[in-house]
N, C-alpha and C positions, 0 to 999 in steps of 0.2 A: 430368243436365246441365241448368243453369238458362241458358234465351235471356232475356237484360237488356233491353228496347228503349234506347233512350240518347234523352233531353235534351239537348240542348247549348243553352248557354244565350249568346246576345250581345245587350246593349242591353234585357235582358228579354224578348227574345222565343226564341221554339223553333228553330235553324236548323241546317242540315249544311252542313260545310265539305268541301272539295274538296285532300286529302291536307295539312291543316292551313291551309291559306289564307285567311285572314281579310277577304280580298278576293273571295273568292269564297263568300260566303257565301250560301244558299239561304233564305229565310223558310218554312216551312213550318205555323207557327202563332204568331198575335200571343198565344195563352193557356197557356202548358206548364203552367199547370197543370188547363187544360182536359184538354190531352194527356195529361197523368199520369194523369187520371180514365179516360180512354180505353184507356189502357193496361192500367190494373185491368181496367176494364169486360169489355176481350177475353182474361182469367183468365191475363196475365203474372204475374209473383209477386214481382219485382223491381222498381224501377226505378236504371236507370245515369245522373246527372244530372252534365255536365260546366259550370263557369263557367268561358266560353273567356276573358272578358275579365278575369275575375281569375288565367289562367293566364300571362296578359300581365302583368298589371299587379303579380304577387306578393301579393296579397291579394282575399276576396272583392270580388265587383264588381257579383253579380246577387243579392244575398240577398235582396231583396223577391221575387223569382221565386220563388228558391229556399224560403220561407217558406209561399208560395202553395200549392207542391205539396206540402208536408208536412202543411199544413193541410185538402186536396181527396185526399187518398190515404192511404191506411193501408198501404201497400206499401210496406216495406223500401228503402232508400233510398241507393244507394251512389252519392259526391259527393266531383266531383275539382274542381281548379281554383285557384291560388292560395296551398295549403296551407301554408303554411311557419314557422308558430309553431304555439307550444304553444296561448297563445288560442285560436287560429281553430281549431283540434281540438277545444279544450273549448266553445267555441261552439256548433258545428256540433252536438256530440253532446250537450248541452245543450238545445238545441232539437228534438229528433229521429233525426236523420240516423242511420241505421245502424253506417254502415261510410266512414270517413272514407278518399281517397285522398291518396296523397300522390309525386308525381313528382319533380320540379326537386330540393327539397329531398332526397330520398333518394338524389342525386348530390352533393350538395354539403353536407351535414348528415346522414350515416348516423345518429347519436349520436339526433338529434332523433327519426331513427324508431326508432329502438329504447327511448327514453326514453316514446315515444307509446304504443308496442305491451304496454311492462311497464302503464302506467296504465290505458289503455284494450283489455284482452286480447279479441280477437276484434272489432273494430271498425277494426284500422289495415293498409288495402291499399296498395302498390306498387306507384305505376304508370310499367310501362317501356314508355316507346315510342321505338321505333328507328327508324333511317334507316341504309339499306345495313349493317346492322347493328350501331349506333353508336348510344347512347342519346341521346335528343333531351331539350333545356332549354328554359324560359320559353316554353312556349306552342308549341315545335319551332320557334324563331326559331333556338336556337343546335344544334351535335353537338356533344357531351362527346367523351373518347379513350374512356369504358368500353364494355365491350360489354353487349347486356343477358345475357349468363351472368353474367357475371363479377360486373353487379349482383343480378344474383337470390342469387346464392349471399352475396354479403354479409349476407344479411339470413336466411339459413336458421336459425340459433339464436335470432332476435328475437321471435319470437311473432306475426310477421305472417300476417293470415286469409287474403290472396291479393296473387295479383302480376296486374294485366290489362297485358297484353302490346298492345300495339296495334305493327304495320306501320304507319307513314306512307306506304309508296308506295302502299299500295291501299287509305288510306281514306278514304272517300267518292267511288271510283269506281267500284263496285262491279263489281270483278276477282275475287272471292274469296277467304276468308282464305289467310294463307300458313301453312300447315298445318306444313311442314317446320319453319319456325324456330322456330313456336309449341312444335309437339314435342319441340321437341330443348334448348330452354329448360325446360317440362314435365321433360324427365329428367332435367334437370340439379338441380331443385330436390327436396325435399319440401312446399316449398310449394303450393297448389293456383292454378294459372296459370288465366285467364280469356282467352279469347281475342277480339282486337279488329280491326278493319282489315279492312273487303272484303266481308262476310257478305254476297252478294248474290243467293240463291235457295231455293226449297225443296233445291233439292239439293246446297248448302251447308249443310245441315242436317242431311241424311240421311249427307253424309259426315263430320260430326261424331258421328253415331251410329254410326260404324263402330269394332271393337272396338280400333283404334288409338287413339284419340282417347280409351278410356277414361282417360288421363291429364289430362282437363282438366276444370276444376268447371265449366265455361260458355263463353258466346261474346255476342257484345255485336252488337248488329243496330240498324242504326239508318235510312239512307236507304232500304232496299228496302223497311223498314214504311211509309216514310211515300210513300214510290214506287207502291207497290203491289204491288212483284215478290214479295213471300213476305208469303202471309195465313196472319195470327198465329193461326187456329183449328187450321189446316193440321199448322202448324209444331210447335205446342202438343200437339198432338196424336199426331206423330209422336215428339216426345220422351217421350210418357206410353205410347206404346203398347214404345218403346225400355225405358224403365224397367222396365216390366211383365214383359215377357220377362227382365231381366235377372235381375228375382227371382226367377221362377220356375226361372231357372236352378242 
């Protein structure tokens, strides 16, 4: 299982939002891509980098940021926000970026992600974030009718490397992820699910190590690193020593 820390990127700086609220937004570093270096530094292997104001705005919004920490890190780079042409995919991965996400549009432009996933194989994620079970658009300003099954499985023959699930009702207050829906989307697909929304302990950790959850490639942590509530050596740790066991087994 890979733990992501997450960027979230508004105005160019590093901040968490409080169940998508762009009003409540937290600063927690004027440099993300100091951050990112920090990230590396404490032997993350990821990073999860969102641009909240080009998920508003339908196009990037923080690419000077976003530039910053691909130039200060050498860590794998997965980057949502905006996404909705084919440019801004060739862009992105152009410049770096690993693993492009892409949300709004894979509600309203299936065609696009599957045109991105034949071009780009192994670099184009799906990101569904729901509300009371209803897939969220534009920045989780608007709910679609889909649900996210229903969009996950649209996209099971497309070639896409992962779906990150995120909960809006628990993210960024950290209640814990919602394990059930995560799962049950996990079953639903063959795609590998990432799970988002809530991660707020070591022992949201340990219960993603537990042999149910083998269903899921990762989990996405973002306030409790920067909080303090789950130290990344800890955490790191407990996934390697998870690992370790599993092969042995």
């Amino acid at each position: 299982m890979i733990l992501f820390p997450a960027i979230d990127l508004k105005e160019g700086r590093c901040v968490r939002l409080v169940q998508g609220d762009m009003a409540q937004a937290v600063v927690f570093n004027d440099d993300p891509a100091a951050q990112a270096k920090t990230f590396e530094d404490q032997g993350f292997s990821w990073l999860h980098v969102v641009d909240l104001d080009g998920a508003f705005a339908g196009a990037p919004m923080n690419a000077s940021a976003v530039d910053a920490i691909l130039a200060r890190t050498s860590l794998p780079v997965q980057l949502g926000g905006g996404i909705r042409e084919m440019r801004t995919v060739e862009a992105w991965i152009a410049k770096g970026v690993t693993r492009v996400i892409i949300g709004t549009a894979a509600v309203r432009d299936p065609t696009f992600v599957r045109e991105a996933a034949r071009l780009y194989p192994g670099k184009i994620a799906v990101g569904i974030d729901a509300k009371d079970g209803r897939v969220a658009v534009e920045g989780w300003a608007k709910t679609s009718s889909t649900t996210a099954e229903e969009l996950g499985r649209r996209f099971e023959d497309a070639g896409v490397a992962a779906i990150i699930y995120t909960d809006i009702a628990r993210d960024g207050i950290l209640k814990g992820l919602n394990i059930e829906m995560t799962l049950a989307l996990a079953g639903a697909v063959t795609i590998p699910v990432i799970a988002s929304g809530g991660l707020a302990s070591i022992e949201d950790v340990h219960r993603l190590l537990q042999p149910d959850c083998a269903l899921l490639a990762g989990a996405i942590t973002g306030r409790a690193l920067y909080d303090g509530r789950i130290d990344p050596a800890e955490a790191l740790a407990a996934i390697a020593d998870a690992t370790s066991q599993a092969g042995a087994a």
